[in-house]
N, C-alpha and C positions, 0 to 999 in steps of 0.2 A: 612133612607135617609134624612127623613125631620132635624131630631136631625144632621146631618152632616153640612145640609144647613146652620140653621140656626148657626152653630158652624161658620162655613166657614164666615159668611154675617159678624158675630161677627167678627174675627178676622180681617176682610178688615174693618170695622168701626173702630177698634181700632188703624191700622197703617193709618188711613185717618184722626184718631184725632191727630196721632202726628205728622203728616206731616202740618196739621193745624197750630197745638200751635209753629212747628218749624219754619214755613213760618210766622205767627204772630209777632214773637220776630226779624226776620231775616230785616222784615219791619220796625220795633221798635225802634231797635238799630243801623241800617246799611245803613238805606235809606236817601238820599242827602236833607232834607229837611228841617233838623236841628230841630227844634219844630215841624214843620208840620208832622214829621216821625209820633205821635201817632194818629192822623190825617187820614195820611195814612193806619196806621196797621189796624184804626179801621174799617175803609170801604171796608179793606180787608177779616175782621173777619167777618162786617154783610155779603160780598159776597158768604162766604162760609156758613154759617147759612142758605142764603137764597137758596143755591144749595143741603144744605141737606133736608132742609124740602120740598120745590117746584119742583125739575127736578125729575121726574118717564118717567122711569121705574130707577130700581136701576142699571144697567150698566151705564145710561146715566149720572144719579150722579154721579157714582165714577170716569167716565169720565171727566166730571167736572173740578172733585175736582185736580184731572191726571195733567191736564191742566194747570190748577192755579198754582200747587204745581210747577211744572215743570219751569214755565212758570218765578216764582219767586228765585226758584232754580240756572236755566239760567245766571237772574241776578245777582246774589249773588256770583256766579266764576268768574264773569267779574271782582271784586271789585279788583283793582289792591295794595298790598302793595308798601310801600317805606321807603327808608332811609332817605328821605328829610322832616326834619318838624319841628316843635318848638319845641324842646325834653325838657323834665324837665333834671335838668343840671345833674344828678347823671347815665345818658343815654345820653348824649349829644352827645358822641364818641362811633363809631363802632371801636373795635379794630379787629385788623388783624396783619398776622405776613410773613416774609421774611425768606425764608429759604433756606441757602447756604452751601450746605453741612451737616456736624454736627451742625453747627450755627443755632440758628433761632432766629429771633430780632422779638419782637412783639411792636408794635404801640398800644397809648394809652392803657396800663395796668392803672387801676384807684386806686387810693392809695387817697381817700378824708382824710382832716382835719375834723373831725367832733366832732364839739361841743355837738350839741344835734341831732336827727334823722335827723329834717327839717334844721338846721343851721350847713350848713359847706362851708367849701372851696374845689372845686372839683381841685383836680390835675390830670393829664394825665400824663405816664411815658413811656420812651423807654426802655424795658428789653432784654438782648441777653443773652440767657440760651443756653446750648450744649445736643442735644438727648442722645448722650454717657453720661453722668453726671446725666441722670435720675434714679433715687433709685428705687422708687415705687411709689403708693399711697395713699394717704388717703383720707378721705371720710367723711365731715361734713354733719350731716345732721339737720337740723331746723325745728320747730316746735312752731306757733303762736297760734295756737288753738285746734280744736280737732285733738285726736289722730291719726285719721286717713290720716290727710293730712299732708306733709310734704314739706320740700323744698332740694335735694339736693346738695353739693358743690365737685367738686372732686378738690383734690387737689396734685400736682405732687410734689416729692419729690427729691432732687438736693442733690449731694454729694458739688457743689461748688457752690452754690447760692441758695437762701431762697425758700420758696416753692410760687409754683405758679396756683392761683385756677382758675377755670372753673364756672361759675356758669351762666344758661340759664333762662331767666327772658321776661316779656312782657317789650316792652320800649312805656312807655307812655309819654304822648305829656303833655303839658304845663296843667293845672287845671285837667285834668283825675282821676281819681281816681279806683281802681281795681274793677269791679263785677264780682261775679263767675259767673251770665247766661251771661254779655256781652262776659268773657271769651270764650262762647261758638261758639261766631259770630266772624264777622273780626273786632273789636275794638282797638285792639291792636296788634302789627309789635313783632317779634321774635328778641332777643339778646343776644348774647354771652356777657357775660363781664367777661373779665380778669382783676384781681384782687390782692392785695396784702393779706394773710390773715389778716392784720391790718385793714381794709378796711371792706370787705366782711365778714368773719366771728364777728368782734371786734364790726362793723353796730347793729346785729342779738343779741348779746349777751350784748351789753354796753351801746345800746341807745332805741335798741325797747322793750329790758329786754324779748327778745324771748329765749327758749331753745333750744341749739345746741349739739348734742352729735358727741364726732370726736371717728372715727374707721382704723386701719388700717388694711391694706387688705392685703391677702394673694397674691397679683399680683406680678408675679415676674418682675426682669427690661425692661427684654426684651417683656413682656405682655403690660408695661407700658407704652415701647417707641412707641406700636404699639397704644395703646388709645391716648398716648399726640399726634400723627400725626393724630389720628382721629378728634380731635378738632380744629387742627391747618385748617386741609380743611374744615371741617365745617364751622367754621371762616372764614375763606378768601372766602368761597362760598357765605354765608350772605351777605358778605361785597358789591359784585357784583350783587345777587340777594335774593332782603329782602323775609322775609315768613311771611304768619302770625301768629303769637298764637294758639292754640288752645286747650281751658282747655282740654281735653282729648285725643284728634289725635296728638297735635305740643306742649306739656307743657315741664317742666322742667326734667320730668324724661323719658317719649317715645320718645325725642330729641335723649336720650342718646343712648335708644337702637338702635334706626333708624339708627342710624349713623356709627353701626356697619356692615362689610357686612354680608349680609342675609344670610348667609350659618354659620355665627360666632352668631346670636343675639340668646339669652338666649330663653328659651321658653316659652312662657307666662304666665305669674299667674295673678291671681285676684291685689294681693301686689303691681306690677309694676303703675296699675292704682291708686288703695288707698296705695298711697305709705309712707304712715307716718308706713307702718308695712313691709317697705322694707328690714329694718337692721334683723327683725326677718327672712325676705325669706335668707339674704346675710346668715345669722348664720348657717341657716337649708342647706345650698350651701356651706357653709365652703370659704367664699369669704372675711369675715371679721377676723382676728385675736382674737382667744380666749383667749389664754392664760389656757386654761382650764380650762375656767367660766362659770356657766350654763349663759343664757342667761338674765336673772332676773339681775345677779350681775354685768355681761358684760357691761350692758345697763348702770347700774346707776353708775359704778368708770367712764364710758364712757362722762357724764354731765361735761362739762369743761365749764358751766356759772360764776361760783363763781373767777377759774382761770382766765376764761378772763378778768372780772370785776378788778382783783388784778394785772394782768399785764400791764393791757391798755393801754397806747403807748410807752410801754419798746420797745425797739429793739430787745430783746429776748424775744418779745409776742408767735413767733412761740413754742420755745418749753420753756415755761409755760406754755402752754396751753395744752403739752403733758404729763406733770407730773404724775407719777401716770396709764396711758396707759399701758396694756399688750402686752408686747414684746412676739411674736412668738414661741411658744414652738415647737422643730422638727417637730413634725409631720402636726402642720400649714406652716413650714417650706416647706416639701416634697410636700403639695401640689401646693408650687407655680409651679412646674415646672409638675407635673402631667397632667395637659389636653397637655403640647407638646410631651409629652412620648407617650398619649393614640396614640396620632394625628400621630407618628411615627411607634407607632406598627402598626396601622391600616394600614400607607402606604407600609410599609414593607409585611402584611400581604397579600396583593391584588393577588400576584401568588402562593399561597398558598390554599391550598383546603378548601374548604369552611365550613367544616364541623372540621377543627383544628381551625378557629377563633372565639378567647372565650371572643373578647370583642363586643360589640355592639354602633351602632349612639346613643342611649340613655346614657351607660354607659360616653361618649366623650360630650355630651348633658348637663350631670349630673357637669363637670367642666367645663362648658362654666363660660368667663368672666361675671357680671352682671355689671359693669362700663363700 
């Protein structure tokens, strides 16, 4: 029993330390006081120092500490975002989109001039693309450092107008600059930005000399048109009411899944969070186009930096940049339409005796979308 306690005492010290170090940084980064925040953090930190070593009995410390954590917590949901603020100009516009019918016009699509990463001329454009005219789509994904982190773009695919990408980013304000612990607090406001792939992908590959690998996905059109109206409300929902960032709850790749309904989002992997190894879950999912490459050789004809670099503001940047891509072999083919077949047998199957249905919620699980 003692060997239990003290396990026990141990493991409340341990979520009392990270409720500490979390409440420290929260004051750090997010507190109204502008320089005086580390000020604050720190008088925070001796407060809690001095509630570990001084308050006994031990309930009335961890009480405390309850308190504090609480107390600071409280605060920190109050912090209200917004769409109103000095934006660095490359975020300056929230776009959003109008949608009449088969029509949908989106506002502010960003198509910048860009000289060099920091030197360009920001344009803003009005696009009306038609949902019936959606092909498919594809799927850049980027890559600035380690392997493990990634950034990615989805991008829709038009039988009668150029493709049009999605990509969810922090929008930072005037001098900001990105930290992945402030990532963690409210520092920075959540954004959709629609984009030209001359823009967003041509950025990533031509000025920051980042690596982008583009994949096309086995989504059939009618899977398509059902994600491009996932973003288009996501969109117009921002637009009304801002959110904030969050490196790990609210980022670039758990936007996507959220934004699925709950009964459609894919099932968790480790990859979704460390998602620079998401194309390897998409492969092992059969969500990407093989062509019948092991995954080794997928990846590297997949590097279209060298293309972008040789295309760069052709008007046929789009498909230059696809050169070379493997196209669909049947059986990538049959699985676009697979998870609505499963989804069909299953509804059909429901009066039917329970012991003749030979597919299972896992088997239907197993071709969930992961865009």
């Amino acid at each position: 029993m003692r060997v239990i306690r003290w396990f026990s005492a141990l493991l409340v010290l341990v979520a009392a330390s990270i409720a500490i170090a979390w409440a420290f940084g929260a004051v750090w980064y997010d507190a109204p006081f502008g320089a005086g925040n580390r000020m604050a953090a720190a008088l925070l930190a001796i407060a809690f120092v001095l509630v570990l070593l001084f308050v006994r009995p031990f309930w009335r410390k961890l009480l405390v500490v309850v308190a504090l954590f609480a107390g600071v917590l409280t605060w920190w949901l109050t912090l209200p975002p917004t769409n109103d603020s000095d934006w660095q100009p490359d975020v300056a516009q929230n776009a959003w989109a109008d949608i009449q019918g088969d029509e949908v016009t989106f506002h502010n699509v960003r198509n910048c001039d860009y000289r060099t990463e920091t030197d360009y001329t920001p344009h803003w454009e009005t696009r009306t693309v038609r949902i019936s005219q959606i092909t498919g789509i594809d799927l850049a994904i980027n890559y600035w450092g380690s392997p493990w982190i990634a950034h990615p773009i989805v991008s829709f695919q038009f039988a009668d107008a150029p493709p049009l990408c999605f990509s969810i980013e922090i929008r930072k304000k005037l001098g900001q600059t990105y930290s992945t612990i402030g990532g963690l607090y409210r520092q920075f406001e959540l954004i959709y930005i629609v984009a030209d792939e001359r823009d967003v992908i041509r950025l990533r590959t031509n000025y920051r000399k980042e690596d982008v690998y583009l994949y096309r996905t086995t989504v059939s059109p009618a899977q398509a048109r059902e994600r491009f109206l996932e973003y288009v409300h996501s969109l117009n929902a921002l637009r009304n009411t801002p959110r904030w960032y969050n490196a790990i709850t609210t980022n670039c790749t758990t936007s996507i899944r959220t934004q699925h309904p709950r009964n459609e989002r894919v099932p968790w992997d480790w990859r979704i969070l460390l998602n620079g190894k998401g194309d390897e879950l998409m492969y092992e999912r059969h969500v990407i186009v093989t062509g019948g490459l092991p995954f080794a050789e997928l990846k590297n004809r997949s590097l279209i930096d060298t293309r972008a670099r040789a295309a760069n503001d052709s008007p046929d940047f789009s498909t230059l940049i696809r050169k070379g891509l493997p196209f669909a072999l049947p059986s990538d083919a049959s699985r676009q339409h697979r998870r609505s077949d499963y989804r069909r047998i299953l509804e059909s199957s429901r009066g039917i005796d329970a012991g003749r249905i030979l597919i299972s919620a896992k088997d239907e699980r197993a071709f969930s979308c992961n865009l």
